[in-house]
N, C-alpha and C positions, 0 to 999 in steps of 0.2 A: 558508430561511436567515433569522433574526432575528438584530436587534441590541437592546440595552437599556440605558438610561440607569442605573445602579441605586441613585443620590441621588434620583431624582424615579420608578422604577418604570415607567417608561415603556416602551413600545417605540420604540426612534426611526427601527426599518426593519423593513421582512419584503421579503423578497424571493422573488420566485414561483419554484416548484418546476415543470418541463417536465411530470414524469410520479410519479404514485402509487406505482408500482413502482422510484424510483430513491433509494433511501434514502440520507443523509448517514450514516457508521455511526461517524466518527471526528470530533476537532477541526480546526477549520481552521489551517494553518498562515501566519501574518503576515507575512512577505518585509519587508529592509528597506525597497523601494518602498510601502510605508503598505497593499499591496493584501495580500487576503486569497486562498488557495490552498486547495483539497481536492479529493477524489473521492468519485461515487459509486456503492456497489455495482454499482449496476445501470444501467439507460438508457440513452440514445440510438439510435442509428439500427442499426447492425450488428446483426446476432442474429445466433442460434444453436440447432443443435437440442440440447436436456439433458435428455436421458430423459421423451425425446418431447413437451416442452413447449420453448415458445420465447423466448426471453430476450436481453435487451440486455446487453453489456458493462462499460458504466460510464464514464463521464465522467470528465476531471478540468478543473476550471473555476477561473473567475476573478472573485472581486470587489472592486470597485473601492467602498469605503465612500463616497468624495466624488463619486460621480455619483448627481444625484439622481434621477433617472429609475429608479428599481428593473428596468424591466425592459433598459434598456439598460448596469446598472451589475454583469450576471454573463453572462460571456462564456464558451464553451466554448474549451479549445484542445485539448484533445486528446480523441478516442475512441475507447475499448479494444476492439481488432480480438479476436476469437479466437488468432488465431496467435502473437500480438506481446506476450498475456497479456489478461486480463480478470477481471472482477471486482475491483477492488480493496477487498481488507478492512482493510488497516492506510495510515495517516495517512500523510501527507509532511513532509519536513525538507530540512534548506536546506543545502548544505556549498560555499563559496563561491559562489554564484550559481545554483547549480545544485540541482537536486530531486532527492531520491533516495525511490523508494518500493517497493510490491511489491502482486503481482497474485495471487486465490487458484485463478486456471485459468487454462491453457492448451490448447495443442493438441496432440495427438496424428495421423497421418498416416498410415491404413492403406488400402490400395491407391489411394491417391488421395485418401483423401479425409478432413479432417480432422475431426475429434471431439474435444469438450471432458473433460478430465482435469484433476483437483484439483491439478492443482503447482503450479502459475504460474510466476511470475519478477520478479527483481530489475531495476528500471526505473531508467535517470535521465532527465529533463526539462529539460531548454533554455529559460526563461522569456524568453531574448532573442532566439533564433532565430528565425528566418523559415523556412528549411529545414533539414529531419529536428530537429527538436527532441530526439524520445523515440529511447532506442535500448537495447533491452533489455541487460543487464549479465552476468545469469546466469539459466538454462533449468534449475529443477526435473523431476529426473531420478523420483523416489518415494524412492530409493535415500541421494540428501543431503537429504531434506526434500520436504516435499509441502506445499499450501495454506499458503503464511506470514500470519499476522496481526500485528496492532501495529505499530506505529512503528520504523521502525528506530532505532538510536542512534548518532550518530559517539562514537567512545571519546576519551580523553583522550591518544590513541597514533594517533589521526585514521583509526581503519579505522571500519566499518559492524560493529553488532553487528544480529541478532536473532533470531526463534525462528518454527519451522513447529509448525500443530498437528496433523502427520502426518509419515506417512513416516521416512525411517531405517531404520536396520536391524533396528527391532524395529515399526515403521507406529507410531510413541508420540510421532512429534517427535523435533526437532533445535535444537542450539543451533549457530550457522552465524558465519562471520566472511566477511567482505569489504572485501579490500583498495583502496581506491579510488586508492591515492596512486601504485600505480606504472600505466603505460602503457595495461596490458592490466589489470583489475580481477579479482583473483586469491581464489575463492571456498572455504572449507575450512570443514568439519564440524568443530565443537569436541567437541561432549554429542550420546549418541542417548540419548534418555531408553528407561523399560524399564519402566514402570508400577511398578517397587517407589520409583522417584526421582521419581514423576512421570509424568503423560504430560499431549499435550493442551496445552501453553502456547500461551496466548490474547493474551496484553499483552503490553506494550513493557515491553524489560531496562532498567535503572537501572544510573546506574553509582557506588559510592560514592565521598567527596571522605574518606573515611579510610582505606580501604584499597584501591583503585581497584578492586576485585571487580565484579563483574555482579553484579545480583539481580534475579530474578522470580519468578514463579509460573505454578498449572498449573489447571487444572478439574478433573481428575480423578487417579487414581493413589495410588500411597502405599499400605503392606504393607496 
């Protein structure tokens, strides 16, 4: 993680990375408490078997720009179990105090024993808790979506937008809504993409301030 002056070109932080294999893949997200929020793909302590190699789940951490001690000013608070989701490929967002993000594996549970599958799940996070902070939201089935990436987006109607790049009913992606504002967070499939629309959306949806639509894109797809 680096910081940079860019009047003077400077660096004015770096701060140390645990491990090689735990990549930052998104922006950090700023919280009004001045500190800075992300995750990463991969690392920390948990593993996992994935097609017979072993891998960490992914952190999500904390830095605090005003402590100057770099290696005292990034602090983990949560890490991504298999079961509860892992890997986190898209960034986090803030909707009253709270975090909302998503994971691009999960688990699966066959006679006992669980194994990692590309669905993941829709997470929120607690920045002021002490206990259970994370509490998964929604469990990617293949069926409403598989592995989501990008940021999600609150809409201008305060639900959760955003897109998997699998899964559906055609395995092309999906464009997903979630409702956060009532009780129980209420999850529904908008778009299954179909490779002549599209497949494959990678980024965060946009939402315009002239005709309040979604807009994104895909990697691949199109007649």
């Amino acid at each position: 993680i680096t910081s940079l002056n860019p009047p003077k070109s400077t660096t004015a932080g770096i701060y140390p990375s645990w491990r090689s294999d735990a990549p930052f893949v998104h922006r950090p997200l700023e919280a009004a408490n001045g500190k800075f929020y992300t995750t990463t793909a991969r690392g920390g302590d948990l593993v996992y078997s994935d097609r017979g190699d072993f891998r960490s789940g992914g952190r999500l951490v904390e830095l605090d720009p005003n402590n100057p001690d770099p290696y005292q000013a990034v602090k983990v608070l949560h890490r991504f179990d298999l079961i509860n989701g892992a890997t986190p490929l898209g960034g986090l967002i803030a909707v009253k105090g709270q975090f909302y993000g998503s994971t691009c594996v999960s688990a699966q549970t066959v006679d006992g024993v669980a194994t990692p599958i590309s669905n993941g799940v829709i997470y929120q996070f607690n920045p002021a808790a002490t206990v259970n902070p994370y509490a998964v939201l929604h469990r990617f089935n293949g069926e409403d979506g598989a592995c989501p990436r990008g940021e999600l987006l609150k809409a201008s109607n305060g639900k959760l937008y955003g897109v998997t790049s699998a899964g559906g009913l055609n395995d092309k992606g999906v464009i997903f809504e979630l409702d956060i504002k009532q009780a129980t967070p209420k999850y529904r499939v908008l778009y299954h993409f179909d490779g002549a629309s599209g497949e494959a959306p990678f980024n965060t949806l946009v939402q315009s301030t002239a005709d309040f639509n979604l807009y994104g894109t895909t990697i691949a797809g199109g007649i």
